[in-house]
C-alpha positions in Angstrom: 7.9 -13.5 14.1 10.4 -14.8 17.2 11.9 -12.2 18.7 15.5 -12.7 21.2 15.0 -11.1 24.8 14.9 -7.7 23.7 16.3 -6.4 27.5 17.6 -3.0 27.6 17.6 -3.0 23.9 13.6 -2.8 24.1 13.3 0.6 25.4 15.0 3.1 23.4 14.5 3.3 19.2 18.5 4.2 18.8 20.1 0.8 20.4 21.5 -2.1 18.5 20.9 -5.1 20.3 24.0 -7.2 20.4 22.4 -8.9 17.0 22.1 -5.5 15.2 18.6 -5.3 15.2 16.2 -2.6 16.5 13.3 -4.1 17.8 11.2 -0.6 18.1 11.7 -1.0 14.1 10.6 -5.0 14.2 7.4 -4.4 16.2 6.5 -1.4 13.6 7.0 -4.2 10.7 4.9 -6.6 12.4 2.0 -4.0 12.8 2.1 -4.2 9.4 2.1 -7.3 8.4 -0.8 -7.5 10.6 -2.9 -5.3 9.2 -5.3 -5.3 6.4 -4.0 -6.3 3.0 -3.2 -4.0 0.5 -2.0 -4.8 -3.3 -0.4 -2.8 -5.9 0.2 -4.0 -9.6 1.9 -2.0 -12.5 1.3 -2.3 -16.1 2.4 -0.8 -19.4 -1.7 1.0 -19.2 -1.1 2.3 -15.6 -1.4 1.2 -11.6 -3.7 -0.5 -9.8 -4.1 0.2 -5.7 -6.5 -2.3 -4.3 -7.2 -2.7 -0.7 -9.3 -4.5 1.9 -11.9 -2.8 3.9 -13.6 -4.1 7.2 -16.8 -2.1 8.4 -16.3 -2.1 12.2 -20.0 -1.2 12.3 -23.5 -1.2 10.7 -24.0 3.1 11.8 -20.2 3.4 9.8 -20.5 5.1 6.4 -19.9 2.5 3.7 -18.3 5.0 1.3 -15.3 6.9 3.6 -11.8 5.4 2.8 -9.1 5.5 5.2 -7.3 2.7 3.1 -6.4 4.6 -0.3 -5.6 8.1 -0.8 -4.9 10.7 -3.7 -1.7 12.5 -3.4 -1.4 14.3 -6.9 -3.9 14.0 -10.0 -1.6 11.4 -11.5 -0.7 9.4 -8.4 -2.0 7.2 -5.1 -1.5 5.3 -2.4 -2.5 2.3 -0.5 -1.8 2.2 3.4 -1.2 -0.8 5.3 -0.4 -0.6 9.6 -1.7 2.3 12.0 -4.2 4.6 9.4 -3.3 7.6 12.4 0.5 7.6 11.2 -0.2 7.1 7.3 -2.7 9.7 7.3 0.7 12.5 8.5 2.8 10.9 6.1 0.2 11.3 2.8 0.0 15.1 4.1 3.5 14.9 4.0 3.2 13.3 0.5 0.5 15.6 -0.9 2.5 19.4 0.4 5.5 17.7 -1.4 4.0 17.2 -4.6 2.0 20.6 -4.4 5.3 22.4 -3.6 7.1 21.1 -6.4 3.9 22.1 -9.1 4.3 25.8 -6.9 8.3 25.3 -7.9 8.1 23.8 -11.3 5.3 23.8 -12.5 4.9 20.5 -13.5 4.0 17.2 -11.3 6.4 15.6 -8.7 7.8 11.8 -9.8 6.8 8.6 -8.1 10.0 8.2 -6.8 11.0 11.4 -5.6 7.9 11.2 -3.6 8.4 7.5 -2.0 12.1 8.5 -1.4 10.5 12.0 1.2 8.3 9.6 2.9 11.4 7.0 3.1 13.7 9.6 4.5 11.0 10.5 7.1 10.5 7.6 8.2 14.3 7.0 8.3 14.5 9.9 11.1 12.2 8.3 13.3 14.2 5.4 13.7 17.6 7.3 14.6 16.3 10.0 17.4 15.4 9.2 20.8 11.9 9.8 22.2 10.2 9.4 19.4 8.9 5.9 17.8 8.8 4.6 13.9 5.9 4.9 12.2 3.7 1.9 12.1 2.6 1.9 8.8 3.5 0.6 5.1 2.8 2.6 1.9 2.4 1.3 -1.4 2.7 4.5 -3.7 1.6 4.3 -7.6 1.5 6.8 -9.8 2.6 8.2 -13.0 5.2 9.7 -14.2 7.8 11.3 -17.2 9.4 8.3 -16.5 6.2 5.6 -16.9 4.0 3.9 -14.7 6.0 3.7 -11.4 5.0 1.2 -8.5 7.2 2.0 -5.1 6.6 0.0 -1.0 8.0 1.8 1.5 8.2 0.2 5.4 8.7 1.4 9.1 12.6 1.2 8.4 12.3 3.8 5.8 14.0 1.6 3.1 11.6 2.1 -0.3 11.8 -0.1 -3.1 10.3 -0.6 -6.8 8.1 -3.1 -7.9 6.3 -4.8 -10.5 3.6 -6.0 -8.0 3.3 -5.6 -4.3 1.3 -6.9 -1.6 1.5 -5.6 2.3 -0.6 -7.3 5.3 -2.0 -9.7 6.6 -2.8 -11.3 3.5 0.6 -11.2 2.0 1.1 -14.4 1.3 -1.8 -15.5 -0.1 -1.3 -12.6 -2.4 1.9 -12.7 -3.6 2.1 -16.2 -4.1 -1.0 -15.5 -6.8 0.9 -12.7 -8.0 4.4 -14.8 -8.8 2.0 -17.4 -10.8 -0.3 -14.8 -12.5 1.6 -11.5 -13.0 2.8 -10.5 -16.9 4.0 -7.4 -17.7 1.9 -7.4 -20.5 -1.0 -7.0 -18.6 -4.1 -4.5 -19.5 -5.1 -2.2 -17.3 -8.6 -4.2 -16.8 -6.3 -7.5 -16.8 -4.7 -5.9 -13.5 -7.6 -5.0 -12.4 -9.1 -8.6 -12.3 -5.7 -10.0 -10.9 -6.1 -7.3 -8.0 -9.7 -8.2 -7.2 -8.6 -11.8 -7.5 -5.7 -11.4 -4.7 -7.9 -9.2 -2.3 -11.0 -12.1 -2.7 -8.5 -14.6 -2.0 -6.9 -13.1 0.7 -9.8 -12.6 2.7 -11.7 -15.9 1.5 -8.8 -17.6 3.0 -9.7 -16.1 6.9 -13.5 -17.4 6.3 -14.8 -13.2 5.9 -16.8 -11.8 3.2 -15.1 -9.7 0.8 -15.0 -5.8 0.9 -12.7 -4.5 -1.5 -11.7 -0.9 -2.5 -9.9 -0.1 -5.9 -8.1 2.5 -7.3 -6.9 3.0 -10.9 -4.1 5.7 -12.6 -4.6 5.1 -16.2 -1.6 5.8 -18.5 -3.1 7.3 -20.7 -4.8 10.3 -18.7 -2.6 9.7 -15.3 -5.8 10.7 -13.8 -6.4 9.1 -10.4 -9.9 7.7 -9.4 -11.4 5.4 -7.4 -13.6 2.6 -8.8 -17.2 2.7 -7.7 -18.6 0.3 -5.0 -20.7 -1.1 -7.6 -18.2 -1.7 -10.1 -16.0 -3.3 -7.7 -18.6 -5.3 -6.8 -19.1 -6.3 -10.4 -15.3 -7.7 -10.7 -16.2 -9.9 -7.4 -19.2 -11.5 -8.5 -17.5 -11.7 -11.9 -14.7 -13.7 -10.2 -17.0 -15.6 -8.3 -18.7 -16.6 -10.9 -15.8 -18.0 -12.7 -14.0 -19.8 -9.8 -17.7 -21.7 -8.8 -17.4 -25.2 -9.7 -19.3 -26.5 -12.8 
């Protein structure tokens, strides 16, 4: 991203630069988009969150997350930028949706949900001393309404989608995504397309795949991750079908 001579208008989150931009905000989106890629996809059978992994180490434990988290029973989400910020923002997420089953008595919706997170992240880009957070959520789930699929950036704008892709790997991903995508997909159909995006993603950088995969069926709006080894299963599965003959 090329950035004017930010100036004055560098060093405090609540000035326009003569252009109108906020570069405090810029530099929080570009954290993102350089961070690990994360996918989201939305079918008539439910959401799929898929995200890549690195192990920074052989001593780290294989089987911690810090790229997909449960907010509700029926809903999820996929982080993208600094995992220090998402981690206050999913709190956020998860004593809003507990607070409105304490309230109601019944389980928040998608969008009500992505719209608290949005309007957080809003404030932090208004006050001074304080920064925006540098992260990206993709937030499935679902709902009275259906299966709901919402992004939300540093800005604290939050919009719906049909499929999403965040990181690094963008791209790649969505350009997959725009060729491949039919709202007629099957739950296992989007997860193969997921799997697909993430291989492909990473492929593309030369680094073997590590993928993480998360599922909220329509039918029990139950969230779960997928086992290591049935992830594993969709990647040989795809490898196996992309090898040349």
């Amino acid at each position: 991203m090329a950035f004017a001579m930010p100036r004055a208008y560098d060093r405090a989150i609540t000035v326009f630069s003569p252009e109108g931009r906020l570069f405090q905000v810029e530099y929080a989106l570009e954290t993102v988009n350089r961070g690990a890629t994360v996918v989201g996809i939305r079918c008539k059978e439910g959401v799929v969150l898929g995200a890549e992994e690195l192990i920074e180490s052989k001593l780290q434990d294989p089987e911690f997350t810090w790229k997909l988290y449960q907010i509700d029973e029926h809903m999820g989400a996929a982080v993208v930028g600094l995992g220090s910020d998402a981690r206050i923002l999913i709190d956020r997420a998860r004593i809003s949706a507990q607070s409105n089953r304490l309230l109601y008595d019944e389980p928040i919706d998608v969008e009500v949900v992505a719209k608290k997170i949005g309007d957080l992240k809003q404030l932090y880009t208004q006050h001074a001393g304080v920064r925006p957070f540098g992260v990206s959520l993709v937030i499935g789930g679902v709902d009275n309404v259906g299966c709901r699929l919402f992004m939300t950036d540093p800005s604290g704008t939050y919009r719906s989608y049909k499929a999403v892709a965040v990181g690094k790997g963008r791209e790649v991903v969505e350009s997959i995504l725009l060729k491949e995508y039919r709202e007629d997909l099957t739950l296992e159909e989007s997860i193969r397309l997921a799997v697909k995006c993430l291989v492909k993603a990473i492929e593309q950088r030369g680094e073997k795949p590590r993928l993480r995969i998360a599922v909220i069926p329509a039918d029990t709006k139950k969230y779960r991750i997928l086992p290591m080894e049935e992830v594993e299963k969709y990647i040989r599965e795809f490898a196996s079908s992309s090898a040349p003959e």
